[in-house]
C-alpha positions as CSV (number, residue, x, y, z in Angstrom):
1,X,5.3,-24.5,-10.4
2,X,8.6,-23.0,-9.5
3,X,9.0,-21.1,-6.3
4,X,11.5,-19.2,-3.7
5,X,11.4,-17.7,-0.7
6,X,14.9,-17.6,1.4
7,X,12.9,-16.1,4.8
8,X,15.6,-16.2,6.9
9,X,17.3,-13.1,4.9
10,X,15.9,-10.1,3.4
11,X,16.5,-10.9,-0.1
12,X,15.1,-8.0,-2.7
13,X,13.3,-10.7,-4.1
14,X,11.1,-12.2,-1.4
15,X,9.8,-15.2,-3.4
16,X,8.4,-16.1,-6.9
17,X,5.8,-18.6,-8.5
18,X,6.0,-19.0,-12.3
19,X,4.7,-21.8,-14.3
20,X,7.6,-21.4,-16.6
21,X,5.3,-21.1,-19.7
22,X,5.3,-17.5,-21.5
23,X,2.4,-14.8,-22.2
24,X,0.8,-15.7,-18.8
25,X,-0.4,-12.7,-16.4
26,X,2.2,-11.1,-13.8
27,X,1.5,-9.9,-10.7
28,X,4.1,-7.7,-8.9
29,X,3.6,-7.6,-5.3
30,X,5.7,-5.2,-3.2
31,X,6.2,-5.1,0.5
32,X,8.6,-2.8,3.0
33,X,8.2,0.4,1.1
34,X,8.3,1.8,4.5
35,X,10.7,0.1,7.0
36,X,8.3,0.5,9.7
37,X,5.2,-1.3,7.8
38,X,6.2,-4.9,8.2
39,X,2.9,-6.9,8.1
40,X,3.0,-7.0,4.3
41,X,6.1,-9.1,4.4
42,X,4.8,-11.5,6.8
43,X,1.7,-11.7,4.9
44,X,3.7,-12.8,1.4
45,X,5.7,-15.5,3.4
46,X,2.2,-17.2,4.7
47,X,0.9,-16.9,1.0
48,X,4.3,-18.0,-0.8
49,X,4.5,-20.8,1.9
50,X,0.9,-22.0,1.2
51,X,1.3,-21.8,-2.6
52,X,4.6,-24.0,-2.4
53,X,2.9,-26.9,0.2
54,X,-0.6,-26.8,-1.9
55,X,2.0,-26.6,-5.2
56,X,-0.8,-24.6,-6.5
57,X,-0.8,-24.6,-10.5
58,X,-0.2,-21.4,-11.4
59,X,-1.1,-19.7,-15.2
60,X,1.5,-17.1,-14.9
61,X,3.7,-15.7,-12.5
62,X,3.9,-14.0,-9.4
63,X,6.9,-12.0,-8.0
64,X,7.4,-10.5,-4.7
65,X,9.8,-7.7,-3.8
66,X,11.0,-6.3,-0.8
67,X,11.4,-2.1,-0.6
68,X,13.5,-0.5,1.9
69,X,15.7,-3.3,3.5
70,X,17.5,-1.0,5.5
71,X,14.5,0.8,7.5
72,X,13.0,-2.5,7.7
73,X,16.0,-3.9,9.3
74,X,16.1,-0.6,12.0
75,X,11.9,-0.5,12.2
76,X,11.9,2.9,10.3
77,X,9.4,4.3,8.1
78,X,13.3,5.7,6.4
79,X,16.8,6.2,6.8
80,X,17.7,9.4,4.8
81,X,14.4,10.0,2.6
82,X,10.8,9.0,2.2
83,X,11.5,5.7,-0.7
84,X,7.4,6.2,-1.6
85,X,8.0,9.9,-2.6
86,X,11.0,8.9,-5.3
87,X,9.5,7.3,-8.1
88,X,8.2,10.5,-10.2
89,X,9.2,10.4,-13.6
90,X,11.8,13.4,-12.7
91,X,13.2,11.3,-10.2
92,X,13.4,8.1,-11.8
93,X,15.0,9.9,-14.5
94,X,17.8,11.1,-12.0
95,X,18.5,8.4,-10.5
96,X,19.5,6.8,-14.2
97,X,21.9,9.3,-15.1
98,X,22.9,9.9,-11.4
99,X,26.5,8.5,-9.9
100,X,25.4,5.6,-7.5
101,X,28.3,6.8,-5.2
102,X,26.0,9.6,-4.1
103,X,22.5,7.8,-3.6
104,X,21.2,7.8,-0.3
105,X,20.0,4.5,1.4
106,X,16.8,4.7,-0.4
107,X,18.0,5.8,-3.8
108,X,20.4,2.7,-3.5
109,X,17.4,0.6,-2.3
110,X,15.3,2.2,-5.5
111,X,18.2,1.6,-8.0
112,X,18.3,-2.0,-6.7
113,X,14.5,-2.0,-7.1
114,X,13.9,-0.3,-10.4
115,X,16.4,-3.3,-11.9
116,X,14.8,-6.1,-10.8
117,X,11.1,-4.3,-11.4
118,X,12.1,-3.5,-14.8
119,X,13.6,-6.5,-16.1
120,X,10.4,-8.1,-14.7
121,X,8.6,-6.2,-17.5
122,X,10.1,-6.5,-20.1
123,X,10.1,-10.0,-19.6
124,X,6.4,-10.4,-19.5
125,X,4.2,-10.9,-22.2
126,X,1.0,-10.9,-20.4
127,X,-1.0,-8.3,-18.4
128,X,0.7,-6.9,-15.6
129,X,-0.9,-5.7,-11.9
130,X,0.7,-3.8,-8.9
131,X,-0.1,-4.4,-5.2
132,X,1.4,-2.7,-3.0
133,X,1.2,-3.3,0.7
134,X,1.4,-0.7,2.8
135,X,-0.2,0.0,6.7
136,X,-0.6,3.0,8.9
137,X,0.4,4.3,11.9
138,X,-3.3,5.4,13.3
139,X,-5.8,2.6,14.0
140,X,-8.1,1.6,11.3
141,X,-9.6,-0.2,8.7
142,X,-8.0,-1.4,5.9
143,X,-8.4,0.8,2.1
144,X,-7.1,1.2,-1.4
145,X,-5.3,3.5,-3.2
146,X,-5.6,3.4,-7.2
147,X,-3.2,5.2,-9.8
148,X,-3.0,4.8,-13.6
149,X,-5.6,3.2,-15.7
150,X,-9.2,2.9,-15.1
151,X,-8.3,-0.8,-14.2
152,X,-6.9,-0.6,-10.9
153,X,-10.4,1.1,-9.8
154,X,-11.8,-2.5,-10.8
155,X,-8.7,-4.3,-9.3
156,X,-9.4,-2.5,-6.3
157,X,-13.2,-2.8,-6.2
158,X,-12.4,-6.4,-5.9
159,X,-11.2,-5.8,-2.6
160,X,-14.4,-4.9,-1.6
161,X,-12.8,-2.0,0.9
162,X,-12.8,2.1,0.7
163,X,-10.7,3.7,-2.3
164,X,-9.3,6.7,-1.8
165,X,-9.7,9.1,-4.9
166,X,-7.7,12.4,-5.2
167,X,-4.5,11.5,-3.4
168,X,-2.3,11.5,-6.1
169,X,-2.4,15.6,-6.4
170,X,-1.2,15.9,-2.9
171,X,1.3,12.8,-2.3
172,X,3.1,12.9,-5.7
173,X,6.4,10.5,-6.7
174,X,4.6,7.2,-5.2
175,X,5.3,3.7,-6.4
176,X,1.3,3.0,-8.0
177,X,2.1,6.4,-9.6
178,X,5.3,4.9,-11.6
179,X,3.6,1.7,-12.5
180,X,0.3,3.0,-13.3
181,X,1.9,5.8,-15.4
182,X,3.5,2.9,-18.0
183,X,-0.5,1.8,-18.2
184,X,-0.8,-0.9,-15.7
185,X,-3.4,-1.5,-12.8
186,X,-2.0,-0.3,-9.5
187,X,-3.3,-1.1,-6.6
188,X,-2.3,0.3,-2.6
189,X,-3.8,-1.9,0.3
190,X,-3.2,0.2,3.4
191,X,-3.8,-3.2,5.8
192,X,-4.5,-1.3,8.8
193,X,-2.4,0.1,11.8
194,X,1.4,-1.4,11.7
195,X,1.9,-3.7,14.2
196,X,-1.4,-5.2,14.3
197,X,-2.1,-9.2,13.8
198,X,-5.2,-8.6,11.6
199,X,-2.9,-5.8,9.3
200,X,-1.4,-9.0,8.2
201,X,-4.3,-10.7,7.8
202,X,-6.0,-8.1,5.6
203,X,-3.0,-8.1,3.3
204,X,-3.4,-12.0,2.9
205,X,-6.6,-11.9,1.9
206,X,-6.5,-8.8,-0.5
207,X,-3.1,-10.7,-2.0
208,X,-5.3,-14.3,-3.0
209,X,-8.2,-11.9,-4.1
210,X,-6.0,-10.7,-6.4
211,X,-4.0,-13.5,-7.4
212,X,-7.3,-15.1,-8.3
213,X,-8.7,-11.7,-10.2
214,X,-5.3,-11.2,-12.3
215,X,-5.4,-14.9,-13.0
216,X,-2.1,-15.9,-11.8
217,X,-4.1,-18.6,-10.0
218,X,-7.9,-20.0,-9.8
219,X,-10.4,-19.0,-7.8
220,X,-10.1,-22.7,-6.5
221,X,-6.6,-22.9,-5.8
222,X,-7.3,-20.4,-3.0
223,X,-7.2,-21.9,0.3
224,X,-10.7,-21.1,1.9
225,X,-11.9,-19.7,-1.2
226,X,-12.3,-16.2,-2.3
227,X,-15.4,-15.5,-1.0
228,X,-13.8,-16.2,2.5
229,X,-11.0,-13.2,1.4
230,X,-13.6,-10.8,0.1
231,X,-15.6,-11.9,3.5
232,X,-12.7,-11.0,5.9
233,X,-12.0,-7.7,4.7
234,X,-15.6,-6.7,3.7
235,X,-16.0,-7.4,7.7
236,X,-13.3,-4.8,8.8
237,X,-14.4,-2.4,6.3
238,X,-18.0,-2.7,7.4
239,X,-20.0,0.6,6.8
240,X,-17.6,3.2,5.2
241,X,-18.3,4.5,2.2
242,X,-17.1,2.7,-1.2
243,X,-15.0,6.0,-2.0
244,X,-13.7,8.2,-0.7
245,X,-12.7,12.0,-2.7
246,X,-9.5,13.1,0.0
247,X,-9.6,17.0,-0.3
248,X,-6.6,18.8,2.5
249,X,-3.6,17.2,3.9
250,X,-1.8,19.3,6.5
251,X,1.7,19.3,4.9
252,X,4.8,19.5,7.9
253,X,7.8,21.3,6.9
254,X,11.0,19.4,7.6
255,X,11.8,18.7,10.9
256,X,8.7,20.6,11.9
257,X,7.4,19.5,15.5
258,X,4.2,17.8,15.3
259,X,1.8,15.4,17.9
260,X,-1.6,14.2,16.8
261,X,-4.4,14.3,19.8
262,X,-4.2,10.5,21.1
263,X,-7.1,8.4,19.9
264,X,-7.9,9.0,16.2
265,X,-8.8,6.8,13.6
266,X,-8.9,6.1,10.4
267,X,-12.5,7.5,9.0
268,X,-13.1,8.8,12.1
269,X,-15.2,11.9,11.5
270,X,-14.5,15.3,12.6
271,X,-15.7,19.0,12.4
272,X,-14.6,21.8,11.5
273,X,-12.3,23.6,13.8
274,X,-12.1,20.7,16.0
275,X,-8.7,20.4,17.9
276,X,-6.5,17.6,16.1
277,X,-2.7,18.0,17.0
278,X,-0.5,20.2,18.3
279,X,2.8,21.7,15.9
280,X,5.6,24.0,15.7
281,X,8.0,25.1,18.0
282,X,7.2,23.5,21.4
283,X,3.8,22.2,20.1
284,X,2.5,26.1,20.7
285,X,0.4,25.9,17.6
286,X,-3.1,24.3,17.9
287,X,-3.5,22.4,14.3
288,X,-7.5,22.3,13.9
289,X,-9.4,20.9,11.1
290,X,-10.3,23.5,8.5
291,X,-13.7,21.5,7.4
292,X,-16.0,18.7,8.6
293,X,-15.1,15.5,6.5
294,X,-13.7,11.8,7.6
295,X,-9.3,12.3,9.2
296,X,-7.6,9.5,7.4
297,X,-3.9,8.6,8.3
298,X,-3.5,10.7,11.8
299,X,0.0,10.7,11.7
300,X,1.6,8.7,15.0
301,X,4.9,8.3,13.9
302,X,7.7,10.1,14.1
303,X,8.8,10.6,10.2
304,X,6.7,12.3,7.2
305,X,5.7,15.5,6.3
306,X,2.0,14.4,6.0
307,X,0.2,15.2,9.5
308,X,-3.5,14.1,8.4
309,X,-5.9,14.0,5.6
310,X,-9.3,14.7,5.3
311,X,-11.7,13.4,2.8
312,X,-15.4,13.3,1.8
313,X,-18.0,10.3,0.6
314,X,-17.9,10.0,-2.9
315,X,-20.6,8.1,-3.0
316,X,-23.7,7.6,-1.0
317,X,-23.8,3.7,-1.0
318,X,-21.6,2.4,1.9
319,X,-19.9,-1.1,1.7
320,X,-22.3,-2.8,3.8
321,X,-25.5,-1.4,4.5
322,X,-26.2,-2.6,7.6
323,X,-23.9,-0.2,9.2
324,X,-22.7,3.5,8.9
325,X,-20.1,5.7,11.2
326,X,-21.2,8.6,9.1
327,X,-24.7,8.9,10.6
């Protein structure tokens, strides 16, 4: 096994474990997409530090990079533009033929990125899977996001919290979107809210789950096992549907005012009509919900133009049916 991890820096690439042999599986792992969503990159320096002192035996290789540097460094979700809106074919596509002189930070970050990501591909003769770490601003338990083939539904079933279906209609140019448009699993795990402990420890777990499940490592190379992973977040996740079908998002215009009513949640329900935020010019607008469904990712921070979603069961069956907030 063959590892790196400089932590004392914020190198693009965060760490990798390779056995060195060719036509194993590769799992990408990115982290810092949004500057102010650190607990993914703490997360990856417990799991590459454990995988170096167990010098775990790996069957292909893992590889960890690190998004937007600079909001990380000034605990922003960006500096000029959203970096998880970029990566649309369109985009990707003009940022090749564009002149790096006129990037903004997070085109230069995205250049930097698409490199490293694609030289990682064409190096690999294996399967390939995405996870992307990611947490929210609104408390909450942790979900997936899916994009691309019908594998990353299995890759995130294997998490054993909510998917969200129906997203990619309404946020468009998304990381998962790139990957899983060239055909390979991609998977989001929103942790939970951004500066929490367990955000971190959510990530942990969903990362061994799916080293284990790509086959990067075995299931008993996995410190505590998997079933101790699939435990954990299965726990925080406890009654919520397995999917989720998100419906509305309440799209802000740029620079548009906009506070959300202190104390949502994640899969919190709400009714239509019910008052969530206020927006516009001196918060004079009362934003309401236009039907009764489950608010997922209230919008506490400053930046983005997406205030909340809402978003129905897609299936009856909820992840642990001992339990249910939806009555």
């Amino acid at each position: 096994m063959r590892t790196s991890d400089r932590t004392g820096t914020l190198d693009r690439v965060l760490g990798t474990v390779s056995t060195g042999a060719r036509g194993g599986p590769l799992l990408v792992v990115t982290v810092g997409i949004h500057g102010n969503e650190p607990a993914g990159l703490h997360a990856m320096r417990r799991v590459l530090r454990e995988l170096d002192r167990r010098d775990v035996s790996a069957s292909g290789r893992l590889v960890v990079f690190v998004g937007n540097r600079a909001g990380l460094a000034r605990n922003v979700r960006f500096v000029d533009e959203d970096m998880n809106r970029l990566w649309s074919r369109g985009h990707v596509e003009e940022l090749r033929h564009g002149d790096p002189r006129q990037d903004s930070v997070e085109r230069a970050e995205q250049r930097e990125l698409l490199d490293r990501l694609e030289a990682e591909l064409d190096s690999a003769e294996g399967g390939v899977v995405h996870l992307d770490l990611h947490s929210t601003s609104g408390l909450g338990p942790p979900f997936a996001v899916v994009a691309g083939p019908s594998s990353s539904r299995d890759a995130a079933a294997r998490l054993g919290v909510p998917t969200l279906l129906g997203l990619q209609p309404l946020i468009a140019g998304t990381l998962i979107e790139y990957l899983g448009s060239l055909g390979h699993p991609a998977v989001i795990l929103e942790g939970g809210q951004n500066d929490a402990p367990s955000t971190v420890d959510h990530h942990e777990s969903a990362v061994w789950i799916t080293l284990a499940g790509a086959g990067v490592v075995a299931e008993s190379d996995v410190p505590g096992g998997v079933a101790s992973h699939r435990d954990r977040l299965a726990a925080a996740a406890s009654g919520l549907p397995s999917a989720i079908e998100i419906g509305f998002v309440h799209r802000l215009q740029p620079d548009e005012e906009f506070t959300m009513l202190p104390g949502f949640q994640n899969f919190q329900p709400v009714t239509q009509g019910e008052l969530l935020a206020h927006a516009g010019p001196g918060l004079a607008t009362e934003v309401r919900a236009p039907w009764t469904g489950l608010l997922i990712m209230p919008r506490y921070q400053g930046q983005g133009l997406d205030g909340y979603f809402l978003g129905r069961p897609a299936s009856p069956t909820p992840l642990d049916a001992r339990a249910t907030v939806l009555g």
